[in-house]
N, C-alpha and C positions, 0 to 999 in steps of 0.2 A: 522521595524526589530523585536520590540517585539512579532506582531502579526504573523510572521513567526513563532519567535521560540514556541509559545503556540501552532500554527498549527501543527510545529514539535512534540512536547510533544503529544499533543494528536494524531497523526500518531503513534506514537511507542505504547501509551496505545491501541490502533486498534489493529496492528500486536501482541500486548503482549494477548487481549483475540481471537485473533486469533489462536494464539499456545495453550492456555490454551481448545479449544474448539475442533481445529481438529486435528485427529492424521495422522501425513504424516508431521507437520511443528513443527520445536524445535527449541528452545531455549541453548544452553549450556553457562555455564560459574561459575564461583568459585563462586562468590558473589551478592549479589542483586544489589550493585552498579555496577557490572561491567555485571549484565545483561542487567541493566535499561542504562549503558553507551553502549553498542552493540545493544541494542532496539534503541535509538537515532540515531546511525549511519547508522542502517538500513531504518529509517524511512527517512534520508536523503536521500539514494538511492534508495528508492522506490520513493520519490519526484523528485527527478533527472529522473529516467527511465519514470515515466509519467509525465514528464515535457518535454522528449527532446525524448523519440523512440517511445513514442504512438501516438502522432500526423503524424508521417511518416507510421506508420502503418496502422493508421486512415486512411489516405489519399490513400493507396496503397490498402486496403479494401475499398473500400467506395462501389462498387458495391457488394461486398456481405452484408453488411451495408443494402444496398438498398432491397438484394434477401428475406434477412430474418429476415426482419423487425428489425433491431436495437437487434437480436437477438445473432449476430456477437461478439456485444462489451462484452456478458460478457465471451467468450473464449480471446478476445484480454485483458480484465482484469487480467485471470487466466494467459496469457502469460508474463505480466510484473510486475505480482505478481511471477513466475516462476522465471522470469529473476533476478531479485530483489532478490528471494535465491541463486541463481546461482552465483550472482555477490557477495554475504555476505556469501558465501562458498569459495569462490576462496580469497579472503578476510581476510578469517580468522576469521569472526566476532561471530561466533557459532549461527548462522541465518541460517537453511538448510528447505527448500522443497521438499520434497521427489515424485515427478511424478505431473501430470497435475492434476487430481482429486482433492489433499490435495489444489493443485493452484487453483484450481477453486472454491472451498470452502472457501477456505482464504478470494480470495478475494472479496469473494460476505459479509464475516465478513466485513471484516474492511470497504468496501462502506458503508453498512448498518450502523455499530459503528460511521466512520464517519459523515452520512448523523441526527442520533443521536445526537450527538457532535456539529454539525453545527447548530440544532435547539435549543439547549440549551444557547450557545454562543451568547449574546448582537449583533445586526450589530452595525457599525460604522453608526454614526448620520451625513447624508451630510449637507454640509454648504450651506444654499440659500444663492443669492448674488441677 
C-alpha cells in the first residue's frame, strides 16, 4: 500500500511539470493544497485509465503495434493521457487537456519524469529462500 501511494505522489509530481512545461494542459484551483489534492486525484485516474482501457487498446492495436514499429504506443499514450483530462474535466477536478498535441506532449513528459523517478527509487530487495 505504501508503495502505491509514493507511486501516486510521484504521478501527480509527472503531470504537475507536465502542466508547468506545455501549454494546452492546466491546472486550476484556489490553493496549493487543493491543487496538489486535484494533482493526486488525477494521478489516480490517469492510473486507472492505464491500468484498465489501455491494455484493450493495446490488444485491439496490436497490428498497427506491429505496422509501425512500437511507433503506435506513443499516440495510444497521448490518447489516455487525453482521456485522463477529459475524465478530470467532466470531474470537476480543474485537470483539462486541450487537443491531442498538448496530449501527446504530456505524455511523452510524464513517461520520461516517470521513467526518471523510477531510477532514482531503491528496488525492493527479493528474499532468497
Amino acid at each position: 500500500m505504501f508503495r502505491f501511494l509514493v507511486r501516486l505522489v510521484l504521478t501527480a509530481l509527472a503531470l504537475w511539470l507536465a502542466t508547468a512545461i506545455v501549454g494546452g494542459i492546466t491546472l486550476y484551483g484556489d490553493s496549493t493544497g487543493g491543487k496538489f489534492v486535484s494533482l493526486l486525484l488525477v494521478a489516480l485516474i490517469f492510473t486507472l485509465v492505464n491500468s484498465l482501457v489501455k491494455p484493450i487498446v493495446m490488444m485491439v492495436g496490436c497490428a498497427l503495434y506491429v505496422l509501425t514499429l512500437g511507433l503506435f504506443g506513443l499516440v495510444v499514450n497521448a490518447l489516455m493521457f487525453w482521456l485522463t483530462g477529459w475524465v478530470s474535466e467532466k470531474l470537476s477536478l480543474g485537470f483539462t487537456v486541450d487537443g491531442f498535441w498538448p496530449a501527446f506532449w504530456g505524455a511523452i513528459i510524464v513517461w520520461i519524469a516517470m521513467w526518471v523517478m523510477d531510477l532514482l527509487t531503491p528496488r525492493r530487495q527479493e528474499v532468497e529462500q
